[in-house]
KOLSEVEX-405475 format. One record per residue (C-alpha): x, y, z; residue in three letters. Coordinates in pm, 1 decimal, decimal comma. Example, Ala and Ser with C-alpha at 12.3 -4.5 7.8 and 13.67 -1.06 7.14 Angstrom:
# KOLSEVEX-405475
rodren px:1230,0 | py:-450,0 | pz:780,0 | zator:ALA
rodren px:1367,0 | py:-106,0 | pz:714,0 | zator:SER
This chain:
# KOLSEVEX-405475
rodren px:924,2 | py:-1969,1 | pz:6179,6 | zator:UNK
rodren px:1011,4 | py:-1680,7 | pz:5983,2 | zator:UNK
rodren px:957,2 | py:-1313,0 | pz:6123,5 | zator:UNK
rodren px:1117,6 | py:-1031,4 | pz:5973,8 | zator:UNK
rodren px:1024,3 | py:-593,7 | pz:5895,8 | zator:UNK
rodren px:892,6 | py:-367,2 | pz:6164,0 | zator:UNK
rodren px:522,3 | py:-429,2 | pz:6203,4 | zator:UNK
rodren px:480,2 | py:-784,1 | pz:6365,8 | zator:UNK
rodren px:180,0 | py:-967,4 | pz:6448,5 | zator:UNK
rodren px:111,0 | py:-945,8 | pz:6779,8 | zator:UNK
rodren px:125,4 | py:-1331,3 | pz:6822,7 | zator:UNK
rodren px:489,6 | py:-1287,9 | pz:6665,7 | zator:UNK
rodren px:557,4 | py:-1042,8 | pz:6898,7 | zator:UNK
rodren px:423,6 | py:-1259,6 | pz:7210,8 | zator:UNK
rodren px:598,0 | py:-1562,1 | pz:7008,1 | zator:UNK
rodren px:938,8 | py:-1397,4 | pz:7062,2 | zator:UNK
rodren px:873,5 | py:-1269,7 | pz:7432,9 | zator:UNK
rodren px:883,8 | py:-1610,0 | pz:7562,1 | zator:UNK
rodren px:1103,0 | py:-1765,2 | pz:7331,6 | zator:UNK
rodren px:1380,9 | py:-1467,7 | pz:7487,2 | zator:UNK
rodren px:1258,8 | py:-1570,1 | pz:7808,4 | zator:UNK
rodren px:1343,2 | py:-1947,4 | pz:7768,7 | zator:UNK
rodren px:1674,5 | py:-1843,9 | pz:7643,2 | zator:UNK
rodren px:1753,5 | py:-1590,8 | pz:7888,5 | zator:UNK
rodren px:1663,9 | py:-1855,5 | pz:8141,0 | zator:UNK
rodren px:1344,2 | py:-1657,8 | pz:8296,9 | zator:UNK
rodren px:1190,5 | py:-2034,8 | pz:8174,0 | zator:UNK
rodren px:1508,5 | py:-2306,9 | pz:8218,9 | zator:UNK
rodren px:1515,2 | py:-2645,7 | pz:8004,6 | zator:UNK
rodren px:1282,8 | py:-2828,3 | pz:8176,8 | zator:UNK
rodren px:1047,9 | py:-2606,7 | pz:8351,7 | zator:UNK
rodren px:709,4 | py:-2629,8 | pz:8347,9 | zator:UNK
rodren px:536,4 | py:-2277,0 | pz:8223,3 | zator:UNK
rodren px:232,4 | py:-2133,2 | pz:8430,8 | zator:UNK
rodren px:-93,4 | py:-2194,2 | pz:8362,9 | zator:UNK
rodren px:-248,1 | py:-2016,5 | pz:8065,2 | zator:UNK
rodren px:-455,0 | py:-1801,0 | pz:8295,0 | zator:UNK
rodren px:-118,9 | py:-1672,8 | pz:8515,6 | zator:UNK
rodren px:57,5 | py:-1640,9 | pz:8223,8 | zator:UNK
rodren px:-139,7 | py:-1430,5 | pz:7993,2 | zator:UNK
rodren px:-203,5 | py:-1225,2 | pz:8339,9 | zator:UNK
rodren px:143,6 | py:-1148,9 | pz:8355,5 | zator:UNK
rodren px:230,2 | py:-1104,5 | pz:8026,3 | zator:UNK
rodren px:-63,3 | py:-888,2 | pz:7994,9 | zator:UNK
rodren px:-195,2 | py:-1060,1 | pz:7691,7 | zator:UNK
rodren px:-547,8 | py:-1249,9 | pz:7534,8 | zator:UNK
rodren px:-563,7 | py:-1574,8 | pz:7646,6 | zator:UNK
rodren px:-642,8 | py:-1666,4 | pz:7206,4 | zator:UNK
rodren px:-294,4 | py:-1459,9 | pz:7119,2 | zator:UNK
rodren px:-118,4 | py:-1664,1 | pz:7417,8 | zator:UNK
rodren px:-231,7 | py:-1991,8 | pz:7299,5 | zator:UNK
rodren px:-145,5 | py:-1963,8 | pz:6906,3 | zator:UNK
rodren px:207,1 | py:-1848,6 | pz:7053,0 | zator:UNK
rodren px:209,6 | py:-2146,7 | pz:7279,5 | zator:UNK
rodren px:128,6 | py:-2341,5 | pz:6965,1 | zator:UNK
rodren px:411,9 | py:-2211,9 | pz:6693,5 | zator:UNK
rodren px:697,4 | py:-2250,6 | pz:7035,8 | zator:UNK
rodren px:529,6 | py:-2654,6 | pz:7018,3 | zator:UNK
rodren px:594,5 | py:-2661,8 | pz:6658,0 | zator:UNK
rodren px:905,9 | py:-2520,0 | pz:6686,1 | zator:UNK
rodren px:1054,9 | py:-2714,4 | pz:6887,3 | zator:UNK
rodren px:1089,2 | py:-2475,2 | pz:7228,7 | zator:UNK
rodren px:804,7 | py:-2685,8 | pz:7433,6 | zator:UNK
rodren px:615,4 | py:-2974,3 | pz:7482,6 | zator:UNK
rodren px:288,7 | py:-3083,2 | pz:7684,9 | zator:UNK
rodren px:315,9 | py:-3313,0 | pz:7933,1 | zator:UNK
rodren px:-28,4 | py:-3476,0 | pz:8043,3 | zator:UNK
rodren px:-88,5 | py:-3353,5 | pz:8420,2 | zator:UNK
rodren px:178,3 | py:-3120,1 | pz:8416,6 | zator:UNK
rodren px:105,4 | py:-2873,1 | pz:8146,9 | zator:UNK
rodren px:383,5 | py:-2711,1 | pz:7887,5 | zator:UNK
rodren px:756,3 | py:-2726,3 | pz:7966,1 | zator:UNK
rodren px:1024,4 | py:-2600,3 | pz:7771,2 | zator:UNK
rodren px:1246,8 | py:-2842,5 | pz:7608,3 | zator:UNK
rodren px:1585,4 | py:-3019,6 | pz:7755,2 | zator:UNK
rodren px:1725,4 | py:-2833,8 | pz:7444,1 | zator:UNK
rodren px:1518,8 | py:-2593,0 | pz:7306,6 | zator:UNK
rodren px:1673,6 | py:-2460,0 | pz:6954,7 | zator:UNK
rodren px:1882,3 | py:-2213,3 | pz:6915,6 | zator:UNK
rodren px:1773,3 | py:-1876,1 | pz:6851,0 | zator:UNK
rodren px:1787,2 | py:-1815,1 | pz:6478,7 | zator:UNK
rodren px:1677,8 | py:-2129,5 | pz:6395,0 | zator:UNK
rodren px:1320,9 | py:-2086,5 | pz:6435,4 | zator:UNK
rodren px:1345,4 | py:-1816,7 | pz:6115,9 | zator:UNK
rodren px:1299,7 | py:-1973,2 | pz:5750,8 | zator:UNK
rodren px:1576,0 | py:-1907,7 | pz:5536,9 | zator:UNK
rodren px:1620,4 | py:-1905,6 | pz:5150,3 | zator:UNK
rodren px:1828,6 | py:-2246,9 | pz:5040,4 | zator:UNK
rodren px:2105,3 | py:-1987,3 | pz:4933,8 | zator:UNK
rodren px:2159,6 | py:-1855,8 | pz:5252,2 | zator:UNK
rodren px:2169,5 | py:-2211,0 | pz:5478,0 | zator:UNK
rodren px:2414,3 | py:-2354,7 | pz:5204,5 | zator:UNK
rodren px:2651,8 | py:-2040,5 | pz:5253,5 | zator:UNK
rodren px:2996,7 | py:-2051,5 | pz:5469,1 | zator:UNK
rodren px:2996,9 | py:-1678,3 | pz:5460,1 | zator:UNK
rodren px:2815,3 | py:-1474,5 | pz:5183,2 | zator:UNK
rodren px:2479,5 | py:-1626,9 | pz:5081,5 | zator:UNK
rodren px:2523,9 | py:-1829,8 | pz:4747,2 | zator:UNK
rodren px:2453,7 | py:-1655,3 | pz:4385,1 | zator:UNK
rodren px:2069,0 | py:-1721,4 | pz:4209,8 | zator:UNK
rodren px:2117,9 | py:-1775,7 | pz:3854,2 | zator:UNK
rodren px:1818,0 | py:-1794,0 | pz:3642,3 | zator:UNK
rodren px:1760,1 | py:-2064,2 | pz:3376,4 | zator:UNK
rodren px:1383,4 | py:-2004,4 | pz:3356,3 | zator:UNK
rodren px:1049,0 | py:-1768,8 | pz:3516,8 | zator:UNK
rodren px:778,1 | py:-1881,2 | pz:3351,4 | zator:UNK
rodren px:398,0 | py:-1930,7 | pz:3441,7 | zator:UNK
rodren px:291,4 | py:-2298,3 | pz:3409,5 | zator:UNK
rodren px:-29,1 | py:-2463,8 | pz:3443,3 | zator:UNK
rodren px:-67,1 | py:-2725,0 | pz:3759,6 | zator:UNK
rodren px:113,0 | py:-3051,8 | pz:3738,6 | zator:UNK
rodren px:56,9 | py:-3340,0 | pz:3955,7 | zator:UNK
rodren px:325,2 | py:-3203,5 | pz:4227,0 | zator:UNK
rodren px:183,3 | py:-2840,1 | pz:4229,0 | zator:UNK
rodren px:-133,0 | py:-3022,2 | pz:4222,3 | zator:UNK
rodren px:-83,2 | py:-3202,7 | pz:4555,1 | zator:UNK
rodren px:111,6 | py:-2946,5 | pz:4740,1 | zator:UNK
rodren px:-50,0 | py:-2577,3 | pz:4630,7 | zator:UNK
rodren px:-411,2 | py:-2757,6 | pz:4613,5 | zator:UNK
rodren px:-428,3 | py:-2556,2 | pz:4270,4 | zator:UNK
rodren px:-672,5 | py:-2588,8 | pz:4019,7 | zator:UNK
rodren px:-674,3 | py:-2699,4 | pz:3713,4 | zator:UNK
rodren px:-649,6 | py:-2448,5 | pz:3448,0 | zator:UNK
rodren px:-456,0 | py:-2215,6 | pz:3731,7 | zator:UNK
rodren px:-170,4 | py:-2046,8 | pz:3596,2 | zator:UNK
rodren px:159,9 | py:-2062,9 | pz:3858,4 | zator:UNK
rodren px:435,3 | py:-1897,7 | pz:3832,1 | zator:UNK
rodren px:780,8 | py:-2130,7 | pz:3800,9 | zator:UNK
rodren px:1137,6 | py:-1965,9 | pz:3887,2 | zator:UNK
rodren px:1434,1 | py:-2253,7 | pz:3792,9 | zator:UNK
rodren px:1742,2 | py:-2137,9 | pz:3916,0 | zator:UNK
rodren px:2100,2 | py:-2244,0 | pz:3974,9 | zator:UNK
rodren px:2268,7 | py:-2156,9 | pz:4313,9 | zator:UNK
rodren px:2644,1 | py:-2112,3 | pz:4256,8 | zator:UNK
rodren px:2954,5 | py:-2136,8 | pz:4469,6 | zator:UNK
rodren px:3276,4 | py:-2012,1 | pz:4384,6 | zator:UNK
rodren px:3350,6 | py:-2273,1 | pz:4100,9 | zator:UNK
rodren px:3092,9 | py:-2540,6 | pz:4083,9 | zator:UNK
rodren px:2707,0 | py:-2523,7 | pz:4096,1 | zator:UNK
rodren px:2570,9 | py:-2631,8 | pz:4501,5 | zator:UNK
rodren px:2215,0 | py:-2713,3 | pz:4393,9 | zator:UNK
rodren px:1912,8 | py:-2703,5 | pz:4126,7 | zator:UNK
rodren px:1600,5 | py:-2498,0 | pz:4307,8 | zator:UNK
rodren px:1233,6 | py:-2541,6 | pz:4125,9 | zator:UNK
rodren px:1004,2 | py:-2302,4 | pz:4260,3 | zator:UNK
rodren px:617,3 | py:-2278,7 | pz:4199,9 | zator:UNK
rodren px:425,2 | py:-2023,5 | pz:4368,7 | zator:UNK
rodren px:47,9 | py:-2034,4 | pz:4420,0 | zator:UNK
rodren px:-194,3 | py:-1864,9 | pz:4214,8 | zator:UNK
rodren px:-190,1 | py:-1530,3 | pz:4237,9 | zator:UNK
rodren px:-529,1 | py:-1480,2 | pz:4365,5 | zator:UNK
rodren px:-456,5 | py:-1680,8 | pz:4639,0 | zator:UNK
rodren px:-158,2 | py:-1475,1 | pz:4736,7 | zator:UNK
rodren px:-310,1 | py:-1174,7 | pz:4735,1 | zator:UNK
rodren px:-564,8 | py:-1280,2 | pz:4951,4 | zator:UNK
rodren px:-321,3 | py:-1456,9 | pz:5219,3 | zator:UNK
rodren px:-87,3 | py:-1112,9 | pz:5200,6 | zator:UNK
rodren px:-124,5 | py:-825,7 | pz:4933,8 | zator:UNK
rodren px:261,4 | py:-779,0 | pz:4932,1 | zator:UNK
rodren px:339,1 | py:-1135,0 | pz:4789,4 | zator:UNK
rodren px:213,6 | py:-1137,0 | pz:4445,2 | zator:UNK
rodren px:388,7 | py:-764,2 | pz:4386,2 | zator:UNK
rodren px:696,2 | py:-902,7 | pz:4507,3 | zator:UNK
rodren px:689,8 | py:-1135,0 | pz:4263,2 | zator:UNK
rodren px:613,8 | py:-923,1 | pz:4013,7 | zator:UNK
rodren px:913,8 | py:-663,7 | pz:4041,5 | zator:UNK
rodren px:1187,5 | py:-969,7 | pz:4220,9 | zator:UNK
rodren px:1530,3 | py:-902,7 | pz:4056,5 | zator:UNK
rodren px:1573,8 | py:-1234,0 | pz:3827,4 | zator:UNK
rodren px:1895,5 | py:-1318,1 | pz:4072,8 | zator:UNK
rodren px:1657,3 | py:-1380,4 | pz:4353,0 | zator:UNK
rodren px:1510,2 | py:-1682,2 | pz:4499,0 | zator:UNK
rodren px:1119,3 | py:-1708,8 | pz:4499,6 | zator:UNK
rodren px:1162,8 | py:-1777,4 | pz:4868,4 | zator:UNK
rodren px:1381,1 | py:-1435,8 | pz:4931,6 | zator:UNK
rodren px:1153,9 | py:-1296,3 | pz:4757,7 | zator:UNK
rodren px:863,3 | py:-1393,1 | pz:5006,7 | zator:UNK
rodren px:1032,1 | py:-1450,3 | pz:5299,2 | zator:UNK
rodren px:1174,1 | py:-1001,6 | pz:5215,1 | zator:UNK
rodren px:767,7 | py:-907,4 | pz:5149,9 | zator:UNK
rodren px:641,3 | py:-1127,6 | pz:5495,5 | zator:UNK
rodren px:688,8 | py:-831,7 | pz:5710,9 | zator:UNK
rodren px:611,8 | py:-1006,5 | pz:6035,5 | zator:UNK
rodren px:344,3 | py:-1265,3 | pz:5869,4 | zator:UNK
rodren px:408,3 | py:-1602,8 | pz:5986,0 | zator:UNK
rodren px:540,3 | py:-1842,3 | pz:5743,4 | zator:UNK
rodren px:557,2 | py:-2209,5 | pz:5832,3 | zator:UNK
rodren px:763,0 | py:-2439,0 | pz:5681,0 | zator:UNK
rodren px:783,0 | py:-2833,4 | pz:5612,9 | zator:UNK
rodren px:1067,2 | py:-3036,4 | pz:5399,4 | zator:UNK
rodren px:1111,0 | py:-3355,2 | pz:5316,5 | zator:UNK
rodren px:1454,4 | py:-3526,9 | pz:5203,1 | zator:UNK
rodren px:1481,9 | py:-3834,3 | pz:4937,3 | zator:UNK
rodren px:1822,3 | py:-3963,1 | pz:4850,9 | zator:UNK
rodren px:1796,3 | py:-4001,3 | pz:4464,9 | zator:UNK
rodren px:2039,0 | py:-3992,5 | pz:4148,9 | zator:UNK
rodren px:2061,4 | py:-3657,4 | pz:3946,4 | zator:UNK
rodren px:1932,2 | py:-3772,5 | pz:3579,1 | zator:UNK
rodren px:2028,9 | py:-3668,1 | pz:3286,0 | zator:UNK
rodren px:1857,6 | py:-3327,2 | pz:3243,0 | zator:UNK
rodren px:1965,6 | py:-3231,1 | pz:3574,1 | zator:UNK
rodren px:2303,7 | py:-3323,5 | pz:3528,5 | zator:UNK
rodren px:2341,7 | py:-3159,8 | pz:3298,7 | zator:UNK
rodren px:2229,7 | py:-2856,4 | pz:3401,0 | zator:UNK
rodren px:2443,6 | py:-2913,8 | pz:3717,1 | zator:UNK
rodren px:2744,0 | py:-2970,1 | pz:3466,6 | zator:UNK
rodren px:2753,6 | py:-3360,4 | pz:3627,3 | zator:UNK
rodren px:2718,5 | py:-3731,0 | pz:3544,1 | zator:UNK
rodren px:2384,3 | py:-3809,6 | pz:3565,5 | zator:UNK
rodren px:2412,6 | py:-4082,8 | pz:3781,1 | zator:UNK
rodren px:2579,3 | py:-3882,6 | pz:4073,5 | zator:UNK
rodren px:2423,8 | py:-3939,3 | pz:4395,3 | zator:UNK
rodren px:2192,7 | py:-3647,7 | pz:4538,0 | zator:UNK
rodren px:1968,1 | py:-3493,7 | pz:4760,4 | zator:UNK
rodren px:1580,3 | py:-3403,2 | pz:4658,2 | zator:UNK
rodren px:1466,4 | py:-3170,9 | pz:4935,6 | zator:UNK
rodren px:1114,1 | py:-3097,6 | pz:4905,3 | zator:UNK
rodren px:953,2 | py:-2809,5 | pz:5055,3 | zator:UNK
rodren px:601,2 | py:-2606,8 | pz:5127,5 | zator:UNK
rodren px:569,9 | py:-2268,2 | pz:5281,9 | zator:UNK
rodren px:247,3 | py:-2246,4 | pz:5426,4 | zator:UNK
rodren px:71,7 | py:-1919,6 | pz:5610,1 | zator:UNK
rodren px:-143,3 | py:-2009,4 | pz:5886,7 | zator:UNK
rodren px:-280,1 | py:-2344,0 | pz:5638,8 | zator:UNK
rodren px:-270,1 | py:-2195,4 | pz:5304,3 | zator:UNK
rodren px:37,8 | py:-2344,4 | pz:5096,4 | zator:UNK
rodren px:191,6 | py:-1994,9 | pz:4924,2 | zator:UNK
rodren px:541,1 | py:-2155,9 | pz:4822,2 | zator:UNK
rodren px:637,6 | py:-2530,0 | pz:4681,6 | zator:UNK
rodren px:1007,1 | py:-2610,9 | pz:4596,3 | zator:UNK
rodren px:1237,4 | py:-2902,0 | pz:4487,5 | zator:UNK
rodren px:1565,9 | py:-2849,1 | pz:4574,6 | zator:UNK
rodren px:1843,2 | py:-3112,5 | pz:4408,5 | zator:UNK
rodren px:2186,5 | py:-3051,0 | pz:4582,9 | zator:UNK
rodren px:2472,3 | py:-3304,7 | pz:4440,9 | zator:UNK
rodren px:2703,1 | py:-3506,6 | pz:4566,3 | zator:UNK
rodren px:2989,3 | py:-3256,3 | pz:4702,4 | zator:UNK
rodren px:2703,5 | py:-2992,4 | pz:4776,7 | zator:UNK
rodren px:2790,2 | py:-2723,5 | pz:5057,8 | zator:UNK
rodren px:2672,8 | py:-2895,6 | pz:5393,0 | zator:UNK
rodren px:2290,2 | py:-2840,1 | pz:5473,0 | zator:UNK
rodren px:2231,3 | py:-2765,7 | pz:5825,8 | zator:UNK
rodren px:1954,2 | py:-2968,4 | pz:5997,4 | zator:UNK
rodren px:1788,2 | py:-2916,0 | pz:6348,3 | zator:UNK
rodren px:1674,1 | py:-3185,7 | pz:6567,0 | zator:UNK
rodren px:1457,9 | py:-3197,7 | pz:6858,6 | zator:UNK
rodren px:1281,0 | py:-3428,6 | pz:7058,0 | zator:UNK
């Protein structure tokens, strides 16, 4: 989950109370939280705000419901930082976030992939950002990025389509949204296909095009509406892409 600026939602706010609290140890691995009631008493909170909190901790990871018992917080609840979306540039870094070099920004009408995962219309115009994200010597990964018509991200969050707009061509259209959420909620969901490069992407990757890869797939959704979908290709040899796991 992916919070960031200086006026938060108050559900982000109350998100990040209790998250501290389970990793201060106020709320140990395996305890079992009060009951809704007690704890929006003594958080001094709606019982609505407390439960969509509740609800984004489940998703990410921090707690689970246990029939009879109520919520407890995981055996290993994720490490703080985790919970926070991050541009591919930045999770492929060792130290300073990779470099965004542009090979296209374009507007595109829907395809069968846009189609599917920004529910967008035909005859919708999207914008596309193709971009190259660079190490020191060798390009780490091939990032195709559609964003959702522009009406529809003005309605979810005025700041997005502007963002857009004026984004330095060296910038990921995630970084770009991710910079303009100030506090809104984005969640995320990936999927990961082993697959061979191609020809046109290897040669825009400057290898063979049967080298092995790694098709990530990716939506950014705010509270249901999909803002942000991505293929990712990272190459054999790619910088290492960190993965959580919980259960």
């Amino acid at each position: 989950m992916a919070v960031g600026g200086q006026q938060r939602r108050p559900v982000v706010v109350l998100y990040e109370r209790i998250a501290d609290a389970i990793h201060d140890g106020t709320y140990p691995p395996g305890s079992t939280l009060p009951s809704e009631p007690k704890l929006a008493a003594e958080l001094g909170v709606s019982r609505p705000a407390l439960r969509e909190a509740l609800l984004l901790l489940q998703e990410d990871g921090l707690l689970s419901v246990r029939r009879g018992v109520g919520r407890t917080v995981n055996d290993r609840p994720p490490r703080r930082g985790f919970e926070h979306i991050q541009p591919l540039e930045e999770l492929l870094s060792t130290g300073a976030p990779l470099r965004v070099t542009p090979l296209l920004r374009a507007l595109e009408e829907p395809t069968d992939f846009t189609t599917q995962h920004l529910l967008a219309p035909a005859g919708a115009e999207l914008r596309f950002w193709e971009s190259l994200l660079n190490g020191d010597s060798t390009a780490a990964a091939l990032s195709q990025e559609w964003a959702a018509p522009e009406g529809v991200l003005e309605r979810t969050h005025p700041a997005f389509a502007g963002a857009l707009r004026v984004a330095a061509p060296q910038t990921s259209m995630l970084s770009a949204l991710t910079t303009a959420s100030r506090g809104l909620t984005l969640a995320g969901h990936s999927s990961i296909t082993a697959t061979l490069l191609g020809r046109r992407r290897g040669e825009q990757l400057g290898r063979p095009a049967d080298t092995p890869a790694v098709l990530i797939t990716q939506v950014i959704r705010v509270e249901g509406t999909p803002v942000l979908a991505a293929k990712h290709m990272l190459p054999t040899g790619a910088p290492v892409l960190p993965v959580l796991q919980s259960h």
